[in-house]
C-alpha positions in Angstrom: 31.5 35.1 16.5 31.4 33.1 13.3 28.4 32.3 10.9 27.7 32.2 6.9 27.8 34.6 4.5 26.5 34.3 0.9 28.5 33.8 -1.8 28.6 37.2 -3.8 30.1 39.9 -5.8 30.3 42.3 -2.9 34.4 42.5 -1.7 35.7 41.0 1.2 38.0 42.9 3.3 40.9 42.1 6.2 39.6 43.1 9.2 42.0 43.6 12.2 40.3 41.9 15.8 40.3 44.9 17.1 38.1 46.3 14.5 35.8 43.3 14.7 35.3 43.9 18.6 34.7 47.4 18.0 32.3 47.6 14.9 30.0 44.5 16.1 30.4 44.7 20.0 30.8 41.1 20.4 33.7 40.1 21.1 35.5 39.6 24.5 39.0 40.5 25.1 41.5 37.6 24.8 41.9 35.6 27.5 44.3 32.6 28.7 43.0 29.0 27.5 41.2 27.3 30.3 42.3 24.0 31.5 40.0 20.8 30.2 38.7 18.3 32.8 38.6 15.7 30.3 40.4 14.7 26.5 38.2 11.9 24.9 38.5 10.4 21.8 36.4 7.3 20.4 39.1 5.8 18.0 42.2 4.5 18.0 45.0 7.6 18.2 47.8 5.6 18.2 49.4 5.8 14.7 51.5 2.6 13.8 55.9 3.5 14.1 56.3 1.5 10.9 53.5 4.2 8.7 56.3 6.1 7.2 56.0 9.7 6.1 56.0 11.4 2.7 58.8 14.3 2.4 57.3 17.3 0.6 59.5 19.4 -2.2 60.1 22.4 0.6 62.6 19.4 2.9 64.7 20.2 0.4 64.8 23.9 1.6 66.5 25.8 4.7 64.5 24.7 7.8 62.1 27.5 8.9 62.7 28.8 12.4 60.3 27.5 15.1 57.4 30.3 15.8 55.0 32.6 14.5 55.4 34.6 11.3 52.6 36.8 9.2 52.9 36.0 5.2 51.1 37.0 2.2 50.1 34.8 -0.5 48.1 35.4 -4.0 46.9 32.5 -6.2 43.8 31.7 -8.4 43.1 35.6 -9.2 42.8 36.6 -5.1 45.3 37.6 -2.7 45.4 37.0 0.8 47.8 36.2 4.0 48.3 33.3 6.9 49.3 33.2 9.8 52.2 30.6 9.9 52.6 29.0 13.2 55.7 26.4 13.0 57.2 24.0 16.1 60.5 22.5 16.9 62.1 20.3 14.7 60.6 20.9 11.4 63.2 20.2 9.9 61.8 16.7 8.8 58.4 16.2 7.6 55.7 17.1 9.8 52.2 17.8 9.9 50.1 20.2 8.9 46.6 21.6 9.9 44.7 24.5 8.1 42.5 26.3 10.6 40.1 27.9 8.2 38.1 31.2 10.3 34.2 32.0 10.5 32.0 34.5 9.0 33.1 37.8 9.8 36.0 36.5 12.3 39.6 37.7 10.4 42.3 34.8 10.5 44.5 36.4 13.6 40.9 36.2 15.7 40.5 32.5 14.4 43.8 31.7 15.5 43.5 33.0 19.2 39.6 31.7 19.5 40.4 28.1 18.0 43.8 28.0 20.1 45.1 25.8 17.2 48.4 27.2 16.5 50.1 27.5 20.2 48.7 23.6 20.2 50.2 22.8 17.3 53.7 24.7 18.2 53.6 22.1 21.5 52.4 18.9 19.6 54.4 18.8 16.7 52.6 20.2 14.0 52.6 23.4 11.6 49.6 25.4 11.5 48.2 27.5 9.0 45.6 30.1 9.4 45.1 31.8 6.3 42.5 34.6 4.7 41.7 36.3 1.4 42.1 40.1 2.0 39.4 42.0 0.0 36.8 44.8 1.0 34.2 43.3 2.8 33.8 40.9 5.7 35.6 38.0 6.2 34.4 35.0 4.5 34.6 32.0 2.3 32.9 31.1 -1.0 33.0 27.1 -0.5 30.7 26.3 -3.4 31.7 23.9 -6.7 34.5 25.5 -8.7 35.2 28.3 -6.6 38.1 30.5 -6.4 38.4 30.4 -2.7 38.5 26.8 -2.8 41.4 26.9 -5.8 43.2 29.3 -3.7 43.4 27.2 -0.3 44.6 23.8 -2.7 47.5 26.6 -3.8 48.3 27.4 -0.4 48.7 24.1 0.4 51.0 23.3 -2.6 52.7 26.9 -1.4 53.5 25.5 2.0 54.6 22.5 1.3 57.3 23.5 -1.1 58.3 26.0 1.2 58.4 23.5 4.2 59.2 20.3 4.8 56.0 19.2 5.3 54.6 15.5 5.4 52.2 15.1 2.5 50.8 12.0 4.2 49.7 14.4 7.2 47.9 17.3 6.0 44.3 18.2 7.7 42.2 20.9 7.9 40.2 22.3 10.5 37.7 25.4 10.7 34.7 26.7 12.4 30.9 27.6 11.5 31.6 28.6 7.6 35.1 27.5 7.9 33.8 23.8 9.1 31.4 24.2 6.1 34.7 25.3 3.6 36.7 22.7 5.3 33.5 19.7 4.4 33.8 21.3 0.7 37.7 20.7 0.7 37.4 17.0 1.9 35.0 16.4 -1.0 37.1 18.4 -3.5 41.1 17.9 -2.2 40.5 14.5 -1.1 43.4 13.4 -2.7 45.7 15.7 -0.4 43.8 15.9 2.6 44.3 13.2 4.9 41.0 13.9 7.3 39.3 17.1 8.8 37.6 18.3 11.7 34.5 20.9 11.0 33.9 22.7 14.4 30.1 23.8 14.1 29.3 23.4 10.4 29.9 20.0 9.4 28.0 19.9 5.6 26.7 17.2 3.4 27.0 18.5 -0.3 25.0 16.4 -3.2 28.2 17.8 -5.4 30.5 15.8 -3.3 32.1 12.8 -4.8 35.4 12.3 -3.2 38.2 10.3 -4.6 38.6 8.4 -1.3 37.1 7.8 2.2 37.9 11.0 4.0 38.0 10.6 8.0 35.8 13.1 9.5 35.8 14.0 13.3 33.0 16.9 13.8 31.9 19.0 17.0 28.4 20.7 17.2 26.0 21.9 20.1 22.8 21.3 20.2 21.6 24.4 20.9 23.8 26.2 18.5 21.6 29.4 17.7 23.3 30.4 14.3 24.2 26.7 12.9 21.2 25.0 14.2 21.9 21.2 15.1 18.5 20.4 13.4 19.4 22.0 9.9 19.5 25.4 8.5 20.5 28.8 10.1 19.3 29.7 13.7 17.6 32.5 15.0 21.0 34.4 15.7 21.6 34.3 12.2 19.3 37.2 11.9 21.6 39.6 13.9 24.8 39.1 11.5 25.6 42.0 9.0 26.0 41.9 5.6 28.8 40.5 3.4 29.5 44.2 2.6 29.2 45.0 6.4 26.2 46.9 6.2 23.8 46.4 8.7 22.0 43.3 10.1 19.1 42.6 8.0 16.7 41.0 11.1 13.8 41.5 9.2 14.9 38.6 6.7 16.7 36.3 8.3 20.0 37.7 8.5 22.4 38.2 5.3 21.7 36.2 2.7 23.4 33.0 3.4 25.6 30.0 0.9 24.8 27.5 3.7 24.1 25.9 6.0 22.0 23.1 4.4 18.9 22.1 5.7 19.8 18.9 6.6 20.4 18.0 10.3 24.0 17.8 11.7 23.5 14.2 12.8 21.9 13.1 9.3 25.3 15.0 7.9 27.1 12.7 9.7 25.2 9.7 8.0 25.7 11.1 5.0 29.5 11.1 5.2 29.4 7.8 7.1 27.6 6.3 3.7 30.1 8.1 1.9 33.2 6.3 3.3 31.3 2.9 3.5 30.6 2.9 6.9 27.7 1.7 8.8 24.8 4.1 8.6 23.5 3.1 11.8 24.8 5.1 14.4 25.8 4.1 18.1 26.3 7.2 20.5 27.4 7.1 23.9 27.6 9.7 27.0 30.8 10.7 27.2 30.7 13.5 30.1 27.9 15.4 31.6 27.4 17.7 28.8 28.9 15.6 25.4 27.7 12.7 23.4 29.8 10.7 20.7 28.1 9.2 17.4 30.4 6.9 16.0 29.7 4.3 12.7 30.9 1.3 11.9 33.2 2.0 9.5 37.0 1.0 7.7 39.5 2.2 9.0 40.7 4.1 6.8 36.8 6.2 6.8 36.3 7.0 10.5 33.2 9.6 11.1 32.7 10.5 14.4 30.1 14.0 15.8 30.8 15.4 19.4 27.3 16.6 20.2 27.2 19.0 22.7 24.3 18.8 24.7 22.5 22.4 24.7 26.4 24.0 23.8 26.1 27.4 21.2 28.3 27.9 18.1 31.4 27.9 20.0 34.8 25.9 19.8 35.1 23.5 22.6 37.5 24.7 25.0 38.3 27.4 22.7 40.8 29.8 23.8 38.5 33.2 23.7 35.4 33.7 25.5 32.4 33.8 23.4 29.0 36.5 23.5 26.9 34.0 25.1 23.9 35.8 24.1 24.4 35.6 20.6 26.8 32.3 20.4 24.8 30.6 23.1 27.4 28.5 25.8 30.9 26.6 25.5 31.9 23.3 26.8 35.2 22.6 29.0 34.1 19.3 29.3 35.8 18.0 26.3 39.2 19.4 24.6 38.5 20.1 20.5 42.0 20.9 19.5 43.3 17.4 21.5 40.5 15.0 20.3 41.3 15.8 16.5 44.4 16.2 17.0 44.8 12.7 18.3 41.7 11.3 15.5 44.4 13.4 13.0 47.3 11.4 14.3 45.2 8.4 13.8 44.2 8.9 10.0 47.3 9.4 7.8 46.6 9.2 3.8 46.8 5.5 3.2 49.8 4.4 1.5 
């Protein structure tokens, strides 16, 4: 389960999955990732042979071992770890995606929900789940000038000059208050970050003044009943603890919340379509029996496309973990997240 958290002075702590299952109740067992019916995309994900890649300072280094590895990592006055999930043949520049986890959801739960790194360690890219470890509940702090947001652009300078990472092809990718911290990183690290793919959160800031057009490719159900599609929190929100991990707080909404706004997810999607000089008329289409596609007329190099799921819950399309369906509402097999940005990632290098 995944949601928002306000922005505070209480500490955050690690939580293990275990721990989460047990103290909240709400999470399933893990269980093996379920085949997809379908992988659509509504761009071109066919990235030129002649669009050369941009060696990072760490291709210099020993090549790091294909698989999965646990490492800590402290920058901008906080401390924290990532999970580091690494494919064959790394040993020349290759991509990168940060998965950045929910509300409450530690980063080793984030990594088996989302399903991101065993794709990655398949496709040919690294993945990077990271989180800061303080007392508290999992969360980020996403707003202008914040240390969380100073620590991720470290981490990303920390990976690539410890791998040989292609500088042209970093993303980042996150769900419910990680999809709102990864819409805060394309307005802040647009500079680095080639294009990102928010996963029920997808955020419109009046802060956000990006260098460039960043390619966006979001995913949100309709009937999302802590993110709600129509702007603001939904009635699950009220069920989520505390920051501190104290009890829910029903009686007023939930815990007090940074996010989301109360804009609507499709007038988000306007928003960053005006942003990169697109169109801001949109054209959606039916794309299976459950999903819709709004896509813009936009530059190439400023692609915005939302997957709305048509009555889906605050879920991760085809994500790897079963979801409370009572709290988180449904998930889709209809559509594959982790292939349709993977292949709108492969699509959108930083321009030369």
């Amino acid at each position: 389960m995944t949601a928002m958290s306000r922005v505070s002075n209480s500490p955050r702590a690690t939580g293990s999955p275990s721990g989460v299952r047990r103290g909240l109740g709400i999470v399933a067992a893990a269980a093996a990732a379920v085949a997809v019916t379908t992988t659509l995309t509504g761009h071109n994900a066919v990235a030129r042979a002649d669009d050369p890649a941009a060696p990072s300072a760490g291709c210099g280094a020993t090549a790091t071992a294909a698989g999965s590895s646990t490492h800590q990592f402290a920058a901008a006055g906080e401390t924290g770890h990532y999970l580091l999930d690494v494919p064959p043949g790394a040993d020349r520049p290759t991509p990168v995606v940060f998965d950045l986890h929910g509300y409450l959801e530690p980063a080793e739960l984030e990594r088996s929900s989302s399903g991101l790194g065993d794709f990655g360690s398949k496709h040919g890219f690294v993945t990077v789940t990271p989180q800061i470890d303080e007392p508290g509940l999992p969360r980020w702090d996403f707003t202008p000038g914040s240390a969380d947001v100073d620590y991720l652009s470290d981490l990303i300078g920390n990976v690539a000059s410890t791998l040989c990472v292609d500088q042209r092809r970093v993303y980042v990718a996150g769900l419910s208050m990680g999809a709102f911290t990864t819409s805060a990183l394309a307005c802040r690290l647009s500079d680095r970050i080639a294009a990102v793919a928010p996963v029920a959160g997808l955020q419109d800031f009046d802060w956000c003044h990006p260098t460039r057009p960043v390619p966006v490719v979001a995913f949100h159900g309709t009937g999302d009943p802590i993110v709600s599609y129509t702007g603001g929190p939904g009635p699950n929100a009220a069920y989520l603890p505390a920051p501190d991990g104290s009890t829910a707080r029903a009686e007023n909404g939930g815990p007090a919340v940074n996010g989301p706004g109360p804009q609507s997810v499709p007038d988000d999607a306007v928003a960053w379509a005006r942003r990169n000089g697109c169109g801001t008329t949109p054209a959606r289409q039916h794309v299976t029996p459950d999903v819709d596609l709004t896509t813009f007329d936009c530059p190439a190099d400023g692609t915005v496309e939302l997957y709305s799921v048509l009555g889906g819950g605050h879920t991760w399309p085809s994500g790897s973990l079963p979801s409370p369906e009572a709290l988180t509402g449904s998930t889709t097999h209809s559509i594959d997240a982790n292939q349709i940005m993977w292949d709108f990632f492969q699509a959108h290098p930083m321009p030369r």
